[in-house]
C-alpha positions as CSV (number, residue, x, y, z in Angstrom):
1,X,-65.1,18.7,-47.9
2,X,-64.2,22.7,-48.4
3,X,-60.9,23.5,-48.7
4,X,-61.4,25.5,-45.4
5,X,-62.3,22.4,-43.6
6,X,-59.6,20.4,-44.8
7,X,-57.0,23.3,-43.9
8,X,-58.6,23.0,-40.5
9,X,-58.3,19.2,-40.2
10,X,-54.4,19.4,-41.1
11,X,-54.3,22.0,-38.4
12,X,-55.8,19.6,-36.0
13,X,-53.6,16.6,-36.9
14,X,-50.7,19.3,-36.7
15,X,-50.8,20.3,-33.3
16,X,-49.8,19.1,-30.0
17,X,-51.8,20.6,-27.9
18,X,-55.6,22.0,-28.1
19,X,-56.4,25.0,-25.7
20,X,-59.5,24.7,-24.4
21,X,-62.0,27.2,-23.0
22,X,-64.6,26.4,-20.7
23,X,-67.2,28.4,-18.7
24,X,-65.8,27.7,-14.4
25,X,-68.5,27.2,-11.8
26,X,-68.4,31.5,-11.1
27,X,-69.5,31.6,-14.9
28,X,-66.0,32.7,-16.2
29,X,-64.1,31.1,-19.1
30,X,-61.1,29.2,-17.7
31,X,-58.7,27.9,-20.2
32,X,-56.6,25.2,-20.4
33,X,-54.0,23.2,-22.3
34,X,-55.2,19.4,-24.1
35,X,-52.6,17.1,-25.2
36,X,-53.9,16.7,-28.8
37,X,-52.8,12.8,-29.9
38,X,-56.0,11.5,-29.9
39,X,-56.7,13.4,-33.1
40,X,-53.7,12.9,-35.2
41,X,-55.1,10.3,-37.0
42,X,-59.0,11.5,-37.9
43,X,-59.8,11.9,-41.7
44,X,-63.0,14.2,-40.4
45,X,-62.9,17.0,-37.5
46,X,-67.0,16.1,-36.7
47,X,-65.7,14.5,-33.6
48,X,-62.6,15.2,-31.7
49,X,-61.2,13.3,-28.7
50,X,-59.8,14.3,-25.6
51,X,-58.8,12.2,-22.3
52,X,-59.1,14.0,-19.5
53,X,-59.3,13.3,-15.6
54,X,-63.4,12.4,-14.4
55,X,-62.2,14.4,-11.0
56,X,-60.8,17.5,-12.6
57,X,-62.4,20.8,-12.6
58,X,-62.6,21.0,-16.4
59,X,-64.9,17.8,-16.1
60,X,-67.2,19.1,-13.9
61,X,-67.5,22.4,-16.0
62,X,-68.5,20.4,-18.6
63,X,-71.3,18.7,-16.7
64,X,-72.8,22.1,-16.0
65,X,-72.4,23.5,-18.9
66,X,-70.7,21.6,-22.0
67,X,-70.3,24.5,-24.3
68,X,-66.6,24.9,-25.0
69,X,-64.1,26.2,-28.1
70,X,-61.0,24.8,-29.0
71,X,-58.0,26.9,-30.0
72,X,-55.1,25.8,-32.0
73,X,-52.1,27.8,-33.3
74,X,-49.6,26.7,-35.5
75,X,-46.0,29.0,-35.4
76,X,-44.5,27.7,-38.6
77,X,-47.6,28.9,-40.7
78,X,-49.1,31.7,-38.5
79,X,-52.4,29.1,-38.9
80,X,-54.6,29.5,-36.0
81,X,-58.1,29.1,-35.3
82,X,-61.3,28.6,-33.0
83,X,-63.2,25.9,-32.4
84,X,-66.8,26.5,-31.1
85,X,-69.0,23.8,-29.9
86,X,-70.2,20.9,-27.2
87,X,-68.6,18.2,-25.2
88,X,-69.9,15.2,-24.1
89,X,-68.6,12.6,-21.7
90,X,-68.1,9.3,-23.7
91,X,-69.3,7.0,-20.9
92,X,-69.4,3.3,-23.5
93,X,-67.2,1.4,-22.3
94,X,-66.0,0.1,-25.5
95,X,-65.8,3.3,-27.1
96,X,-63.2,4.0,-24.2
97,X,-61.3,1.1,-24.3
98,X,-61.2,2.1,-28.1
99,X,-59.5,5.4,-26.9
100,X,-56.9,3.8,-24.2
101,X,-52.8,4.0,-25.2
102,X,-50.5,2.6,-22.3
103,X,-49.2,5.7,-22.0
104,X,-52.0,7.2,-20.3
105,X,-51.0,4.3,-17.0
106,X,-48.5,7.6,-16.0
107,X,-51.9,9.1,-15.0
108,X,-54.4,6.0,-15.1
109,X,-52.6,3.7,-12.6
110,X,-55.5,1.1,-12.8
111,X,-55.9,1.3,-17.1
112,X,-58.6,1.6,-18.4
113,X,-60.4,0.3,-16.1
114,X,-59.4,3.5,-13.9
115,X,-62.5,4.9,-12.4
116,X,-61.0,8.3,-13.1
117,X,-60.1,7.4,-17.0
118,X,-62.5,9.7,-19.1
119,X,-62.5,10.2,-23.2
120,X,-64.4,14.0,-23.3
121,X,-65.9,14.0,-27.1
122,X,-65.9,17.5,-28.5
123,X,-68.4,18.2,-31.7
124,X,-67.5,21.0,-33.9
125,X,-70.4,23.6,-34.6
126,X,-68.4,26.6,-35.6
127,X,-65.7,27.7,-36.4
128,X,-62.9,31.0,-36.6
129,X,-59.7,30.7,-39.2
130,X,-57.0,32.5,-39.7
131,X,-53.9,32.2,-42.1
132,X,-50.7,34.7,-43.1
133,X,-50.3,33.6,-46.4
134,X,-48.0,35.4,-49.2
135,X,-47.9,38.0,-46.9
136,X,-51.8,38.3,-46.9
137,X,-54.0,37.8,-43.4
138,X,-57.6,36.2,-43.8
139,X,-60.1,35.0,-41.8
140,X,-62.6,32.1,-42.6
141,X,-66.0,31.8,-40.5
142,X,-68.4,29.4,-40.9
143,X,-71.0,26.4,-39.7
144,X,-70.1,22.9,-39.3
């Protein structure tokens, strides 16, 4: 793995929260915030893992059009970067049960057996990154 990719997978594991971008039903991006624990643990950032409401707007975005980015800032380091790539809805049921923490019953009543439980996977394709270092701005670009 690049040292690019690596300093993006630490920026991943880092952060709290993802912002995502997705394109609304009037064909405008809409952003919104991602609680980012799913991905603290990942040694790779091929796949990253989101849970997300089935009802919510930013589900049914996705259905129409699953192109998305990702946008995550760290303060402390002036690290932050862009994401671009695809979502899909992870509908095995294993795979979800995989995904499930008891602390998601605040907004899944029923657990994971919740009909409105969802795990959105987002795959990588691109990506944008940025670093203040010794007083020195760069930006990476590159293909996944």
């Amino acid at each position: 793995m690049s040292n690019t990719k690596k300093e993006i997978l630490e920026v991943v594991k880092t952060c709290d929260v993802a912002f995502v971008s997705t394109i609304n039903l009037e064909n405008f991006p809409e952003t919104r915030a991602l609680v980012n624990d799913l991905n603290r643990e990942i040694a790779d950032v091929a796949n990253l893992y989101f849970v997300a409401d089935l009802g919510s707007p930013k589900v049914e975005q996705i259905k129409k059009n699953n192109c998305a980015s990702l946008y995550y800032y760290v303060p402390e380091t002036m690290e932050n970067m862009i994401l671009f790539g695809k979502f899909e809805l992870v509908t095995d049921k294993s795979r979800k049960d995989a995904f499930w923490k008891d602390e998601f019953l605040q907004y899944y009543k029923n657990g994971k057996e919740d009909e409105k439980y969802c795990v959105l996977n987002f795959i990588p394709t691109g990506y944008k990154y940025y670093t203040l270092k010794n007083g020195n701005y760069s930006k990476n670009e590159g293909k996944f």
